[in-house]
C-alpha distance (Angstrom), angle and dihedral (degrees) to the residues before:
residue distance angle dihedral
X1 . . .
X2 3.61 . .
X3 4.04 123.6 .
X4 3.92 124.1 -150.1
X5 4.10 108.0 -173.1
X6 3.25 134.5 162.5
X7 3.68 127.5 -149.2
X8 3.97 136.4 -166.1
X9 3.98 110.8 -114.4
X10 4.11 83.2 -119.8
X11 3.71 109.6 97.0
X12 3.48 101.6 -142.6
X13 4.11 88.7 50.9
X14 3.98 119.2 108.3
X15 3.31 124.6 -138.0
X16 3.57 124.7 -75.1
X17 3.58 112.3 -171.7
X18 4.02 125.2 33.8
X19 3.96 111.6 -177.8
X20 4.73 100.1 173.5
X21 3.93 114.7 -171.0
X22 3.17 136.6 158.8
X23 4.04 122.2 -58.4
X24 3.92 96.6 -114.2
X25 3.84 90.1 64.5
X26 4.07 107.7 153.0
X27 4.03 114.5 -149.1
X28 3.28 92.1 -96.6
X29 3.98 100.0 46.3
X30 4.13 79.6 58.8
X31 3.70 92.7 42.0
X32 3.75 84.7 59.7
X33 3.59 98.5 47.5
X34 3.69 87.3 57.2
X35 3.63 94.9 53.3
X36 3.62 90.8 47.6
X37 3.84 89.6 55.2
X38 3.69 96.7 66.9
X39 3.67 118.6 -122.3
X40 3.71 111.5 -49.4
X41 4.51 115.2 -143.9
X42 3.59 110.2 -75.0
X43 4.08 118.8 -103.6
X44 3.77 94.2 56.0
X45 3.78 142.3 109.9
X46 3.82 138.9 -136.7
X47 3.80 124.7 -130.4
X48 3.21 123.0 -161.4
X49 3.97 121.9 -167.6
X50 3.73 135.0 169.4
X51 4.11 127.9 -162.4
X52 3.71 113.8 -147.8
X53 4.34 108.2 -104.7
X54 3.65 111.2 -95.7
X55 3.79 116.9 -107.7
X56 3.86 91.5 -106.7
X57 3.69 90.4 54.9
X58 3.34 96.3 59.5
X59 4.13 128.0 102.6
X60 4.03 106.9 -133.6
X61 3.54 141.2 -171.3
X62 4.15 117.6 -103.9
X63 2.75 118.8 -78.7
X64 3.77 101.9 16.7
X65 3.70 120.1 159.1
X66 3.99 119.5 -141.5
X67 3.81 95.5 -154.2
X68 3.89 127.0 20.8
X69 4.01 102.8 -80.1
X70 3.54 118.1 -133.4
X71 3.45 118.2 -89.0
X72 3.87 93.8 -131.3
X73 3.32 105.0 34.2
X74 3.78 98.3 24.7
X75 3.51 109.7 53.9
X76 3.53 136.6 63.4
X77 3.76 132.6 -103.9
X78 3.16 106.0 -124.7
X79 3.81 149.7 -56.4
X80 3.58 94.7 -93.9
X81 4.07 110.7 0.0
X82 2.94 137.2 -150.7
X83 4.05 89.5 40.7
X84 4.06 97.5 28.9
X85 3.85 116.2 38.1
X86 4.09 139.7 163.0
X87 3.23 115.3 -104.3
X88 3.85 105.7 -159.5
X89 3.87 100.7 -156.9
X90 3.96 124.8 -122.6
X91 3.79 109.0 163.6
X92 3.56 129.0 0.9
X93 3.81 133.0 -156.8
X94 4.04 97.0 -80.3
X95 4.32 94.1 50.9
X96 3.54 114.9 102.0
X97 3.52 86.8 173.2
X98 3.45 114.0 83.3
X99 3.72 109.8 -136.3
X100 4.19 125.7 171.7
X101 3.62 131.2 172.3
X102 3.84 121.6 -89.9
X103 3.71 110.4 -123.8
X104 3.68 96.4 -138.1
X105 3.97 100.1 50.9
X106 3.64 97.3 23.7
X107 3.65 90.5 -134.2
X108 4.07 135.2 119.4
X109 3.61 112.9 -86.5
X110 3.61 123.5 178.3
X111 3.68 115.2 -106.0
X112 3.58 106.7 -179.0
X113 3.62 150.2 -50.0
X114 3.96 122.2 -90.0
X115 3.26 111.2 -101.7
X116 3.35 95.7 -155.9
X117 3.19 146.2 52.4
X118 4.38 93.0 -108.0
X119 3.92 108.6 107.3
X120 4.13 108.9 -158.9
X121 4.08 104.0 -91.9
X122 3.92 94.7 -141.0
X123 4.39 133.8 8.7
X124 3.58 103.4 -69.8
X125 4.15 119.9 -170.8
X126 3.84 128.6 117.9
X127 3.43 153.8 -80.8
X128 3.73 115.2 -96.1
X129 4.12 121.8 -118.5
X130 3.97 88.1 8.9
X131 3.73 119.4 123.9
X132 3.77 125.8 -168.4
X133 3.65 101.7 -135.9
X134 3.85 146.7 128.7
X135 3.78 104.7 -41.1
X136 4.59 77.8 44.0
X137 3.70 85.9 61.4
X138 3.94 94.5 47.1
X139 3.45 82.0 59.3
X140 3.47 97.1 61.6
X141 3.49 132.3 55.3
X142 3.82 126.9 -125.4
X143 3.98 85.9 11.8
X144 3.82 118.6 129.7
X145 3.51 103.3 -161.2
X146 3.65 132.1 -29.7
X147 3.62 129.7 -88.6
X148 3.43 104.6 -108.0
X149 3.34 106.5 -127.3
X150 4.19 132.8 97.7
X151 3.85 115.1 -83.5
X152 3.55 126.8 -71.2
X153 3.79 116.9 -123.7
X154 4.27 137.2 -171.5
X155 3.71 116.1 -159.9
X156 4.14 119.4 -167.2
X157 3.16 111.3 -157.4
X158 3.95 129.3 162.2
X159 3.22 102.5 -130.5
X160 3.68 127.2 67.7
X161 3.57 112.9 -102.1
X162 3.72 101.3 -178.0
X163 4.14 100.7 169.9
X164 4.07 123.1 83.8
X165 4.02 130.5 -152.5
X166 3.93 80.9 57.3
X167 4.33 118.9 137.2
X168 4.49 99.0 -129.1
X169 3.55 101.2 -165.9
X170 4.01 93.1 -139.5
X171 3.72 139.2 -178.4
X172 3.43 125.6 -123.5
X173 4.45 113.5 -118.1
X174 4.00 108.2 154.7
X175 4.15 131.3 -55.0
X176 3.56 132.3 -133.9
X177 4.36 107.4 -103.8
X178 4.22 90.5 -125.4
X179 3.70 116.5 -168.7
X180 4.27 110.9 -165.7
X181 3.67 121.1 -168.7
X182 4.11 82.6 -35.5
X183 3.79 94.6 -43.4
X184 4.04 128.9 126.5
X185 4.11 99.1 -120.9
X186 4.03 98.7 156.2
X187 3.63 110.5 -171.5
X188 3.67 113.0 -138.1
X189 3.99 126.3 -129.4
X190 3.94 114.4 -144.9
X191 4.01 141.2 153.5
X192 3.74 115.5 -151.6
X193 3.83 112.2 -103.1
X194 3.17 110.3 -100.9
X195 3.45 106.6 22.8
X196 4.19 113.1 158.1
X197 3.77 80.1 -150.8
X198 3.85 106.4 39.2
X199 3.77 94.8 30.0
X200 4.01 96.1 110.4
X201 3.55 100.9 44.1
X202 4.01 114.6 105.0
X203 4.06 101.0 164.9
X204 3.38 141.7 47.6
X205 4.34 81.7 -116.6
X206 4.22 90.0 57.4
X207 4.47 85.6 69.2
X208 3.85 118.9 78.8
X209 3.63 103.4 -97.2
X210 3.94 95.9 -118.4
X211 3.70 82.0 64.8
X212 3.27 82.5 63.8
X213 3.57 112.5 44.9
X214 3.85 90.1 46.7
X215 3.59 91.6 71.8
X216 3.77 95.8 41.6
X217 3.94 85.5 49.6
X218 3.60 88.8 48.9
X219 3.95 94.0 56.6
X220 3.36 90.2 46.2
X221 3.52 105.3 53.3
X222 4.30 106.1 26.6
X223 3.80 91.3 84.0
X224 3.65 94.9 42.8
X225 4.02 118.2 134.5
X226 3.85 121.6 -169.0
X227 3.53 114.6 -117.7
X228 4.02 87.1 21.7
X229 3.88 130.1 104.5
X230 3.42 110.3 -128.4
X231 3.81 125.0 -120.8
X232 3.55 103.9 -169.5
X233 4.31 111.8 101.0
X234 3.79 127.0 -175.9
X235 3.46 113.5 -170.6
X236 3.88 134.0 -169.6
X237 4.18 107.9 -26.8
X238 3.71 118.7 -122.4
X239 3.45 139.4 -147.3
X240 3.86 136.3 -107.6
X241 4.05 94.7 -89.4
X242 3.93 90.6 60.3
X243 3.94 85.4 31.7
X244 3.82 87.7 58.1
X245 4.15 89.7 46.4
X246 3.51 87.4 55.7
X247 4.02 99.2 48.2
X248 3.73 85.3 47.9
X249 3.95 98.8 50.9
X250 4.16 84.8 47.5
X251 3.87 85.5 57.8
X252 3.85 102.2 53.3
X253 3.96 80.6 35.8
X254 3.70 83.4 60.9
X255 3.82 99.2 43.5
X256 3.53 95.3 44.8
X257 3.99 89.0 52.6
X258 3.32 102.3 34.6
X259 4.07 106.9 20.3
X260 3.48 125.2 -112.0
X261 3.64 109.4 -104.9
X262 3.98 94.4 152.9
């Protein structure tokens, strides 16, 4: 809302004229609404003010979000899921910090330090509005129950991507079948989209297999305490058609948890 008034030069005077329009007045839209005012006593002065239009007044683009949506439960999958997911991005390759996203803010929180020496070998995060729960845990042997949480993803890509709480548009090539302390927590294998150097590869069999084992390696070691036996197992890998299986189970895991208001 914009405000037109005009005031007497004498301090203690009021007001005399009030002309309110809207805040995108132009000079001559006010110009007008002077004129239309009649002509106020001599000896005074105009004042012109606008307010900044509220949030509800507002005409925005669909969709348009008024407040930062949740990564998990405010984003979407994917373009085309199970194949092509997001990836919303917690740690990349250079953090030996781990961070991960609080489920009640949706923002990074720090988790913990890394123990040990093992630095994540690609951006790991998860895949929004999935949910690692009882049909999860079907899917994977010797699991009791999944681990409640959304599922884990890896992107490759070639190029360095160095900054978290990013969305990687990533396609789906195998997973790692992670057991934790008797939990389902598959690991998800993906290439960015688009990659010039990643853009061929379909399955988990297409990447150089010390790709591979680095990440398995990884999960097997991060959470390692000396003097402790682990409980963290990874059995054989899979490729993208069990992958996909498992990204779709996570998704009616989701909606039956959560709803599926998409």
């Amino acid at each position: 809302m914009a405000t037109l008034r005009w005031y007497d030069l004498d301090p203690k005077a009021s007001e005399l004229w009030v002309v309110e329009g809207p805040a995108t007045w132009t000079l001559e839209e006010v110009a007008g609404a002077v004129r239309a005012t009649g002509d106020p006593p001599p000896g005074g002065r105009w004042v012109f003010s606008a307010s900044a239009p509220k949030l509800r007044d507002m005409s925005f683009p669909k969709p348009f979000y008024r407040w930062r949506p949740h990564p998990w439960h405010g984003l979407a999958v994917g373009d085309d899921p199970p194949e092509i997911v997001n990836a919303f991005i917690e740690i990349t390759p250079f953090d030996l910090v781990k961070y991960e996203v609080d489920k009640e803010t949706g923002y990074l929180r720090v988790d913990r330090p890394q123990r040990t020496s093992s630095q994540p070998p690609a951006l790991y995060g998860f895949v929004p509005r999935t949910y690692c729960g009882r049909r999860c845990q079907e899917l994977m042997p010797g699991a009791v129950r999944g681990d409640g949480d959304p599922l884990d993803i890896c992107v490759l890509s070639e190029r360095q991507i160095n900054h978290a709480e990013v969305i990687v548009p990533a396609r789906v090539v195998g997973g790692l079948p992670m057991i934790d302390h008797g939990e389902a927590d598959d690991k998800i294998i993906a290439v960015l989209v688009n990659d010039p150097a990643w853009s061929e590869v379909r399955d988990i069999t297409d990447l150089p297999d010390v790709l591979v084992e680095r990440r398995r390696h990884y999960f097997l070691t991060y959470k390692l305490t000396p003097g402790e036996e682990s409980e963290v197992s990874i059995d054989r890998l899979y490729g993208h058609e069990h992958a996909e299986t498992v990204v779709r189970a996570s998704i009616v895991d989701y909606d039956e948890n959560f709803g599926d208001d998409r």
